[in-house]
C-alpha positions as CSV (number, residue, x, y, z in Angstrom):
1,X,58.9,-35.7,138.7
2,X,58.4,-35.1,135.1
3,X,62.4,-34.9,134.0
4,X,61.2,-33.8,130.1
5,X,59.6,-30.6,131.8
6,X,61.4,-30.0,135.1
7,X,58.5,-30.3,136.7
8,X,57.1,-31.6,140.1
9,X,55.1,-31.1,143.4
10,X,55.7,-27.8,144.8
11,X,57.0,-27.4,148.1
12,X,54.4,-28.3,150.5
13,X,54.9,-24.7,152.4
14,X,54.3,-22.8,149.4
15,X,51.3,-24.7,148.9
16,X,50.1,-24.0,152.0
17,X,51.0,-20.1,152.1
18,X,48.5,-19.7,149.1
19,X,46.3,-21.9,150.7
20,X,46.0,-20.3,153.8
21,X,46.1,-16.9,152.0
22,X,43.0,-17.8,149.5
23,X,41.0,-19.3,152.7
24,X,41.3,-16.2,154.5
25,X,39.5,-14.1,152.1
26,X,35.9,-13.1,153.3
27,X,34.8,-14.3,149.7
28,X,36.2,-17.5,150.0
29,X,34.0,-20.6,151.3
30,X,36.2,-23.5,150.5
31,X,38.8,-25.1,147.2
32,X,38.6,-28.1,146.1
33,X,41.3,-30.0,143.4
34,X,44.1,-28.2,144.3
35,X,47.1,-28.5,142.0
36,X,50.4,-26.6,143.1
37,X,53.6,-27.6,140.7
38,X,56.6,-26.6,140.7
39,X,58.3,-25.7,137.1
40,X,62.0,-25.6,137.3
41,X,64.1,-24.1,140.1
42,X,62.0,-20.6,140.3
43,X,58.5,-21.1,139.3
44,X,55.3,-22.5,140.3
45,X,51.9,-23.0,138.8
46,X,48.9,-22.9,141.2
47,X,45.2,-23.9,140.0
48,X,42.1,-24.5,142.4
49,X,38.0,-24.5,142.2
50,X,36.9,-22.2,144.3
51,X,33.4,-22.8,146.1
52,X,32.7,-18.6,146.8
53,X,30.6,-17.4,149.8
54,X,27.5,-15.8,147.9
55,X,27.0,-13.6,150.6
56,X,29.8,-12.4,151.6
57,X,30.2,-11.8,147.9
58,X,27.2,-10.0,147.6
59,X,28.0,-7.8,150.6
60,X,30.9,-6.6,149.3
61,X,29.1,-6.0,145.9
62,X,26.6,-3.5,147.6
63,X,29.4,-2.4,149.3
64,X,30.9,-1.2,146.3
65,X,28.0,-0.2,144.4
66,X,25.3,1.2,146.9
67,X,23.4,2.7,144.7
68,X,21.8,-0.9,143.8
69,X,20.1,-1.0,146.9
70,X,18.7,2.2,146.6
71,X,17.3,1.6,142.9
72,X,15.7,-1.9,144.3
73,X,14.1,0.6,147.0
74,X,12.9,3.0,144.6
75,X,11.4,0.7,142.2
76,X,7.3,-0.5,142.7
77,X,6.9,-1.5,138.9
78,X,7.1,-5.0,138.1
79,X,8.8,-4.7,134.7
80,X,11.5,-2.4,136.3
81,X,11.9,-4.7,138.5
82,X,12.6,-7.2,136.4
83,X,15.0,-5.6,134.8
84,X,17.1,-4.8,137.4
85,X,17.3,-8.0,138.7
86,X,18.5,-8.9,135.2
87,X,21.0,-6.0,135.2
88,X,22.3,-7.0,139.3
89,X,22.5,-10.6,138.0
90,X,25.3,-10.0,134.9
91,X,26.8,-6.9,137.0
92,X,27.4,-9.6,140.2
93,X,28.8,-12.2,137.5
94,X,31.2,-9.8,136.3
95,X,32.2,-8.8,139.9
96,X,32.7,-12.2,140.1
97,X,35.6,-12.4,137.8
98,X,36.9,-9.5,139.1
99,X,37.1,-11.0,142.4
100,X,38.6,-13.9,141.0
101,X,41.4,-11.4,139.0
102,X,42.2,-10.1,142.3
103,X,42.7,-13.0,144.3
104,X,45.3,-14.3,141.2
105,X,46.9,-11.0,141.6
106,X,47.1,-11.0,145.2
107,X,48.7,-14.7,144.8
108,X,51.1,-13.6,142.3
109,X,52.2,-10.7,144.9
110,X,52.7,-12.6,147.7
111,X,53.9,-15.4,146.2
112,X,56.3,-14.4,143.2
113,X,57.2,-17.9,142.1
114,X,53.5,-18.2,141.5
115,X,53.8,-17.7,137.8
116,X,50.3,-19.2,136.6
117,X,47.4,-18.9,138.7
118,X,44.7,-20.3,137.5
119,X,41.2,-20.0,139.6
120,X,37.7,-21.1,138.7
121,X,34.5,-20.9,140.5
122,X,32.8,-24.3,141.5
């Protein structure tokens, strides 16, 4: 307990709850250094690395955006090629961190006390 703050473990079940919720995402392979505190009577920080499934990732990324596939299918010149590899590549990074927005959000909704969320990829 840190008395200056109000601060200390959170409740094991609460902890588990967003566990539980985080793990049974599709995108989600595993967490490592999990850190759930509780901060006074109502509130609760939450922060975790998240090791993501790349293919499940990039399924749902296709999923989304179909049209990739068909521009990798239509494509025979090398430079193009390239290019859109270089173009998936940043587009799948920022899906990424929208991924990760939406996972904090989806934390924050079914747990309200989760106040800060804080997510990072491994």
């Amino acid at each position: 307990i840190n008395a200056e703050y109000g601060t200390r473990a959170a409740p094991p079940q609460k902890r588990a709850r967003i566990v539980n919720l985080l793990k049974s995402d599709p995108i989600v392979h595993s967490l490592h250094h999990i850190k759930a505190i509780q901060i006074g009577t109502d509130s609760m920080s939450f922060s975790a690395d998240v090791e993501f499934n790349g293919e499940a990732l990039t399924r749902k990324y296709l999923e989304d955006k179909p049209h990739i596939l068909q521009s990798f299918q239509d494509n025979t010149d090398p430079d193009k090629y390239e290019q859109l590899l270089i173009n998936y590549g940043s587009e799948l990074i920022e899906f990424l961190g929208d991924e990760v927005d939406r996972l904090e959000k989806k934390i924050k909704k079914e747990v309200p006390e989760a106040k800060y969320v804080d997510l990072e990829s491994n």
